[in-house]
C-alpha positions in Angstrom: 144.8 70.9 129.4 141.1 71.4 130.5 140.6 74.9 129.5 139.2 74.0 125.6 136.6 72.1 127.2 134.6 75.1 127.9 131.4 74.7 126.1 130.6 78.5 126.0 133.9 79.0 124.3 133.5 76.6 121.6 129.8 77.5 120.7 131.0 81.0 120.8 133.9 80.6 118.5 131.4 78.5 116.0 129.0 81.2 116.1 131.5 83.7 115.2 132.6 82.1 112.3 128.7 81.3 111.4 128.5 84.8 110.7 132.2 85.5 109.3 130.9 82.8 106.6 126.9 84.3 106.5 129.1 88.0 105.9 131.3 86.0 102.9 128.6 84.7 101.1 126.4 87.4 101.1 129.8 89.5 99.3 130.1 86.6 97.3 126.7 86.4 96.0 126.9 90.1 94.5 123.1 91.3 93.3 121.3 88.2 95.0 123.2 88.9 98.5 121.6 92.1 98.7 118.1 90.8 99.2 118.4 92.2 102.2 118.1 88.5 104.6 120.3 89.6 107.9 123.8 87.5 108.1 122.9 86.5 111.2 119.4 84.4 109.9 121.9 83.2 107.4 124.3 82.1 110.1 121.8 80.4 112.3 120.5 78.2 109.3 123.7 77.4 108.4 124.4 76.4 111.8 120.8 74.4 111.8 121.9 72.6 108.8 125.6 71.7 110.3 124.6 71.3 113.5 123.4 68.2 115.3 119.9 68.5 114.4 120.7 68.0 110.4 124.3 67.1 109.0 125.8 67.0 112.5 129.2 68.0 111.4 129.6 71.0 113.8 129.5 70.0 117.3 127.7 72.4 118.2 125.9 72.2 121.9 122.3 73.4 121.8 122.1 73.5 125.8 124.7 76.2 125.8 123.4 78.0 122.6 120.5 78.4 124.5 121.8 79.7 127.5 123.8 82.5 125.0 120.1 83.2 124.0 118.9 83.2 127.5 121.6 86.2 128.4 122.3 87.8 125.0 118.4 88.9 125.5 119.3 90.5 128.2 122.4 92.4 127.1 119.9 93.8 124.3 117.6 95.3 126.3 120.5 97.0 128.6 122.6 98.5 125.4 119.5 99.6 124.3 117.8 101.4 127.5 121.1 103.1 128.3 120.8 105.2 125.3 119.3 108.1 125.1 115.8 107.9 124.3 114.7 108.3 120.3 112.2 111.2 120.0 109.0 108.9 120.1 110.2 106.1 122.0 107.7 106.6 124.9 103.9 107.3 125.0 102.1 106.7 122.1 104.2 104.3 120.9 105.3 101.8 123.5 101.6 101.5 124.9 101.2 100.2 121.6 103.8 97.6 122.0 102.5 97.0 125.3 99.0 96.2 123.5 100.3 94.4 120.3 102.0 92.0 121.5 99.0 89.8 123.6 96.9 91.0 121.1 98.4 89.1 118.0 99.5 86.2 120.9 95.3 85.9 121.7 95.0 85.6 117.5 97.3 83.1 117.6 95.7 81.3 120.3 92.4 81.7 118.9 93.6 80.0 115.6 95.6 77.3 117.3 92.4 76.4 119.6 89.9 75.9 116.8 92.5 74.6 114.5 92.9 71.5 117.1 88.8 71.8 117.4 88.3 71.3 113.8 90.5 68.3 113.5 88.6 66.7 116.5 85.6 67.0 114.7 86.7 66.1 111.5 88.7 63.2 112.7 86.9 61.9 115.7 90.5 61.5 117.0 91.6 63.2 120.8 94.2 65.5 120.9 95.8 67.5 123.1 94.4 70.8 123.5 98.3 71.9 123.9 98.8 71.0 120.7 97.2 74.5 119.4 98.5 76.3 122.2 102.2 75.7 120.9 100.9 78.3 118.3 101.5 81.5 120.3 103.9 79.7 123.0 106.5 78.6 119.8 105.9 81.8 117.8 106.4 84.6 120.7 108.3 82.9 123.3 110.8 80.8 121.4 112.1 77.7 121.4 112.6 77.5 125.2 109.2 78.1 126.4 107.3 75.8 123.5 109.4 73.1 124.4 109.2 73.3 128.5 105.4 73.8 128.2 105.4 70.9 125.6 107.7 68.9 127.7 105.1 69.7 131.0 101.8 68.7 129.0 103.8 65.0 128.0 102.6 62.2 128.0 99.2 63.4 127.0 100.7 65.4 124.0 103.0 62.3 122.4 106.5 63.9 122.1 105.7 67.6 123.7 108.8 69.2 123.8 109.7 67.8 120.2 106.4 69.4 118.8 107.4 72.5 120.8 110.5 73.0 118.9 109.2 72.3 115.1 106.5 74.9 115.6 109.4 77.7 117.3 111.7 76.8 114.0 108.7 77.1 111.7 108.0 80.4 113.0 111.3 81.1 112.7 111.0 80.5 109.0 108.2 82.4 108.9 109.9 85.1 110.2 112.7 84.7 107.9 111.0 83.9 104.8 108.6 86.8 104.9 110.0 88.9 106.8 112.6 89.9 104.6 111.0 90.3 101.7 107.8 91.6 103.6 110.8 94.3 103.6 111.7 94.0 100.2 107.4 94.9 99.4 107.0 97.6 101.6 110.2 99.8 100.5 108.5 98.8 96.7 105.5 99.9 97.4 106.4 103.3 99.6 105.6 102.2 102.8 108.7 103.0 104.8 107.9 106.5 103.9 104.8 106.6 106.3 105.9 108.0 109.6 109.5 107.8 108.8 112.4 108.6 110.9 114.1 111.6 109.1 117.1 109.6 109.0 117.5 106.5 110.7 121.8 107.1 110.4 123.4 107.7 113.2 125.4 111.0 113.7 129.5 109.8 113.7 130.5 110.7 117.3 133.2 113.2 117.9 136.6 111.6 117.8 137.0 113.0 121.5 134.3 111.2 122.6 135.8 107.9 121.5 139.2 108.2 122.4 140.4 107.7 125.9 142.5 109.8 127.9 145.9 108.7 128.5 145.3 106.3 131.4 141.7 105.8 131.2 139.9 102.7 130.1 139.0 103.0 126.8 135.4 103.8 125.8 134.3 100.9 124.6 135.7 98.9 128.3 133.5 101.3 129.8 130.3 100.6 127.8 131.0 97.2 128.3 131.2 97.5 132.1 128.4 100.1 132.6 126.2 96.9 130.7 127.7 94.5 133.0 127.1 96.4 136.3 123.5 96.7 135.6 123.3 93.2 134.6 124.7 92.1 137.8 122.2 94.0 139.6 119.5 92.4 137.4 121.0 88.8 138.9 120.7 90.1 142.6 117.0 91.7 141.8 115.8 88.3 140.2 117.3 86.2 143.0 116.0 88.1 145.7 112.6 88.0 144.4 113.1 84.0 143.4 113.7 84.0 147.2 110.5 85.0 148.1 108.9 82.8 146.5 110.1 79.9 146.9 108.2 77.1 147.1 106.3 78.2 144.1 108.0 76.9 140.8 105.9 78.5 138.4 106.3 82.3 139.2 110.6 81.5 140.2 109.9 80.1 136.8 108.3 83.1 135.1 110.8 85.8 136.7 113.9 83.9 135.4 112.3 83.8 132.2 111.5 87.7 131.7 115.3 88.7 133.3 115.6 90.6 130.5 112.5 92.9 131.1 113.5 93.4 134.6 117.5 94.7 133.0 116.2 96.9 130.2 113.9 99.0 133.3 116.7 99.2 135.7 118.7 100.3 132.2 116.3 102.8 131.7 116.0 103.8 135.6 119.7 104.6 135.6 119.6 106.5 132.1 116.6 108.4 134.2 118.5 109.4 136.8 121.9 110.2 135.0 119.8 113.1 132.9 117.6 114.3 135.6 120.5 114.8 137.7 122.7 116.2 134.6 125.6 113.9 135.7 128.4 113.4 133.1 128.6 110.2 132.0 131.2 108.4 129.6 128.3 106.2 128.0 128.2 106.3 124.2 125.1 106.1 122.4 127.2 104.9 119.3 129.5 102.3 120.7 126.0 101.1 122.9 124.1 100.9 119.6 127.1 98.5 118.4 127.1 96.6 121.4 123.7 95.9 121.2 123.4 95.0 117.5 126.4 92.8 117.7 124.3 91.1 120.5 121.8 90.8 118.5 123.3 89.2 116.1 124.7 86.5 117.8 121.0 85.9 119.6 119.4 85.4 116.2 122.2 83.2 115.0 122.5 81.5 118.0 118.3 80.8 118.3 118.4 79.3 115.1 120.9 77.4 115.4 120.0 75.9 118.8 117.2 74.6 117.1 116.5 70.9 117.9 114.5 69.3 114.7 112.9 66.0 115.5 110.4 63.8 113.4 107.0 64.9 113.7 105.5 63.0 111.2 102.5 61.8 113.4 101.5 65.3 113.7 103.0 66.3 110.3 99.7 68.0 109.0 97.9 69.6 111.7 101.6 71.1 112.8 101.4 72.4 108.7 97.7 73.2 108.9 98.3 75.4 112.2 101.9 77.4 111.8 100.5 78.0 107.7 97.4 79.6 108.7 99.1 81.1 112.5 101.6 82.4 109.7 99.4 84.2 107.2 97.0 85.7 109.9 99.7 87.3 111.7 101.6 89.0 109.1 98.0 90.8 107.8 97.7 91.7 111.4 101.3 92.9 112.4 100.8 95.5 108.9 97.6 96.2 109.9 97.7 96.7 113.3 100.9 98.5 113.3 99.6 101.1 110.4 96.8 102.2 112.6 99.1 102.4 116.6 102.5 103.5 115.2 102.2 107.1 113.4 106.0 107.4 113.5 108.6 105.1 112.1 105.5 103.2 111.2 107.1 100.3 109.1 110.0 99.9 111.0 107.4 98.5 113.8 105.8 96.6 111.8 108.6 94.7 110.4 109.9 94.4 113.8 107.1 93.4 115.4 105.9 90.5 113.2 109.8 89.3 113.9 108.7 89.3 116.9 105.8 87.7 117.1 106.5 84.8 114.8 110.4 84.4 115.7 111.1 85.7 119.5 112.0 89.7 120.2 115.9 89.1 118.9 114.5 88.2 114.9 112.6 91.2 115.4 115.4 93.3 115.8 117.3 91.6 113.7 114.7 92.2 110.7 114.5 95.7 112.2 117.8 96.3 111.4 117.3 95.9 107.8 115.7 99.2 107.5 117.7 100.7 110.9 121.1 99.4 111.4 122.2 101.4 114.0 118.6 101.1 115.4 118.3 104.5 115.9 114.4 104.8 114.9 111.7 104.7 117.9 111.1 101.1 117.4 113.9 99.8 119.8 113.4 101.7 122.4 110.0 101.3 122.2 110.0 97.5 122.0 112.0 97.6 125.6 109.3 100.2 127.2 106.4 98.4 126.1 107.5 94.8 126.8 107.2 95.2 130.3 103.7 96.3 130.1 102.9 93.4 127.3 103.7 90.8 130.3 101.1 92.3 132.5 98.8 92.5 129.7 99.6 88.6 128.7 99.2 87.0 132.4 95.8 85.8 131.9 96.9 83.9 128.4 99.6 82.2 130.5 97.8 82.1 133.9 94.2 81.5 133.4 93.5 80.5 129.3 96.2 77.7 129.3 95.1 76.2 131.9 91.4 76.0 131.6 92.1 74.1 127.7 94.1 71.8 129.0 92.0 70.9 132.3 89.7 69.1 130.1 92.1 66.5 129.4 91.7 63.4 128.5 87.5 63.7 129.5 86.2 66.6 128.1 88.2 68.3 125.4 85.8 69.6 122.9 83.8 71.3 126.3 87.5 72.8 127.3 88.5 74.3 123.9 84.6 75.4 123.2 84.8 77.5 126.8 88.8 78.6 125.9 87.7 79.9 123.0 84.8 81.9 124.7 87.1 83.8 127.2 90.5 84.0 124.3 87.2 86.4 122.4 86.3 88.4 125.6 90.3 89.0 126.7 90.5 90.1 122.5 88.0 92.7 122.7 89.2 93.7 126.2 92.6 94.1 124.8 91.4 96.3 121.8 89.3 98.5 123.6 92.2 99.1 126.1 94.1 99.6 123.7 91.9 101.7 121.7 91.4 104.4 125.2 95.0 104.0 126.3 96.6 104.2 123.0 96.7 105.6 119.3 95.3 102.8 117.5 92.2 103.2 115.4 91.2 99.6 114.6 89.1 100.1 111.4 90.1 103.9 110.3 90.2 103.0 107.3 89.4 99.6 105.6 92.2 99.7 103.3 95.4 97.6 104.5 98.2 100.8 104.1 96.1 103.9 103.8 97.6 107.2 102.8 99.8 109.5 104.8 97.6 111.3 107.1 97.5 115.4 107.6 98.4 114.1 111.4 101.0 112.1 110.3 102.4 114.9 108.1 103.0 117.2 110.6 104.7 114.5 113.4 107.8 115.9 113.5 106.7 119.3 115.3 104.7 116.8 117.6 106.6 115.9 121.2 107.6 112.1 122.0 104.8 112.0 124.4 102.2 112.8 121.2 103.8 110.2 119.2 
């Protein structure tokens, strides 16, 4: 019998069970397992430390846990678009995600450049300008993209991919580590009250609108399929366009890799239509909300988990040097940034943005979740609206910036990083002011980090979605 030797089965079972054991222990632990860390972080460290990057005792297949990653991405983004839209989850708000996200990935890159620059001049030793470019590449874009730019810079960067993958688990710990109890701090100290959803709890649904009639496929089946259809039209939309271009491997490269932003705004496009046309539809916004956190959950487990861990000690404390200080700069700016662009549900995108900039979009909900479990707040929906303009806003980081540091390889490093440096500081204040004439935020207004509810703010919920 061949049919066990389904890798996809197998990892899913494991994963399954990751999070069976994460939801156990976190009943077992009483007081201490309600710190709030999401069972599916739990799982995907447990399956880290079992796995065969630690103990190896789980044989658990990190080629196929990242291909789960690769797809579960996608399901998110569908689940969610084919809701209805949260009051705020357009305008305002996901312009702002559209802006935040290359903002904080320029900071990043800023911090990884002259990180590298300073040990050059310290040291006198060469390194590869990729090294601090792993920053924002293993933070933001996972494990996948730091390893295969990592892996494309070798041999010049000694052990690439492997470098690529410590700095994507290490801001997966950051992620982790303070993002949950940035959680813990903020409810403390009254944040979540800024800006907050009236109740983030989502309405039970009728019991007619989750039963079947007799005959029918049940309601869930439907959700299932109405997230499969439009995922089968995001294969033929990708293809087609992979077609195209053929011939050019970097951009078939790039549309595989943002699927998922293409399948949330073909979600969306079909939610459009449905309620400009009034048509009936058997979607749920309850059971879609499930679907998409259960997703969610098995991403985050299954990202950790796939998580290959190599020895790094030749790089051991620049990699230290540049995710500790990447790290702390990153949280200040996801609190601040978000206090001053998101005037509703304002620490619900805060928490899920620095999940998402230190840990991939999937952490970020999952830390999301935390504070809205049925992720029913703006934050969701406007993390899939502003994603796809946050890709147009990052194409001259991955297009133009990456290049021109690593051109100056091996010959003139210090003269590539010094001019990288000079255009990462002109696309930053580009960014800002865009965002600043596009978009709510109001960079220094004030200096403290979490100022007071404003009158504004105050009176949001008699504002529309498009003032929010």
């Amino acid at each position: 019998m061949t049919f066990w030797e389904s890798g996809v089965v197998l990892n899913g079972l494991l994963l399954a069970i990751l999070l069976l054991i994460a939801g156990l222990l976190r009943r077992a632990l009483g007081r201490a397992g309600k710190l709030g860390i999401p069972d599916s972080m739990v799982a995907g460290g447990l399956g880290l430390l079992l796995g065969p990057s630690a103990l190896g005792w789980l044989p658990i297949d990190t080629d196929t846990l990242e291909s789960l990653v690769y797809h579960g991405l996608a399901i998110v983004f569908i689940a969610v678009s084919l809701q209805r839209p949260a009051k705020g989850a357009k305008g305002g708000g996901a312009r702002s995600v559209a802006f935040m996200i290359p903002t904080i990935a320029v900071i990043q890159a800023i911090i990884g450049v002259t990180v590298v620059l300073g040990f050059i001049l310290l040291q006198g030793e060469q390194l590869h300008p990729g090294l601090g470019l792993l920053l924002p590449l293993g933070f933001q874009q996972g494990p996948g993209q730091a390893l295969s730019m990592g892996q494309s810079w070798e041999p010049g960067l000694v052990d690439g991919a492997g470098v690529g993958l410590i700095v994507a688990a290490l801001g997966f710990a950051w992620a982790v580590f303070v993002g949950v109890p940035l959680v813990l701090v903020g409810k403390r100290l009254g944040w979540l009250k800024v800006g907050d959803t009236a109740s983030t709890v989502l309405e039970v649904a009728a019991d007619k609108e989750l039963v079947a009639p007799a005959g029918a496929m049940e309601r869930l089946g439907v959700q299932v399929a109405a997230i499969a259809a439009v995922y089968l039209a995001t294969l033929g939309i990708v293809s087609g366009i992979s077609e195209l271009l053929e011939g050019k491997a970097q951009f078939q490269n790039m549309i595989w890799g943002f699927h998922f932003i293409i399948a949330g705004a073909l979600a969306l496009g079909v939610r459009a239509l449905l309620t400009k046309f009034q048509v009936e539809t058997p979607l749920n916004d309850r059971m879609l909300g499930q679907i998409g956190g259960t997703a969610v959950d098995f991403v985050t487990c299954a990202a950790l988990a796939a998580v290959n861990l190599v020895v790094f000690q030749n790089n051991l404390v620049l990699i230290l040097v540049l995710t500790t200080i990447g790290g702390l700069v990153t949280v200040f700016a996801s609190i601040w940034l978000a206090r001053r662009a998101f005037p509703k549900d304002t620490f619900h995108h805060a928490v899920m943005m620095f999940g998402a900039v230190t840990g991939t979009l999937p952490t970020g909900l999952a830390l999301l979740r935390i504070l809205d479990p049925e992720m029913k707040s703006s934050a969701p929906g406007n993390a899939v609206l502003g994603s796809a303009g946050s890709l147009v806003l990052s194409v001259p980081l991955l297009l133009i910036v990456l290049p021109l540091a690593t051109a100056g390889w091996p010959d003139d490093v210090v003269g590539a990083l010094l001019k990288s440096l000079g255009v990462l500081a002109l696309y930053l204040v580009a960014l800002l002011l865009g965002w600043r004439f596009l978009g709510p935020l109001r960079l220094f207004s004030p200096l403290r980090i979490w100022p007071e509810e404003t009158a504004g703010e105050k009176n949001l919920e008699s504002a529309t979605p498009d003032d929010a």
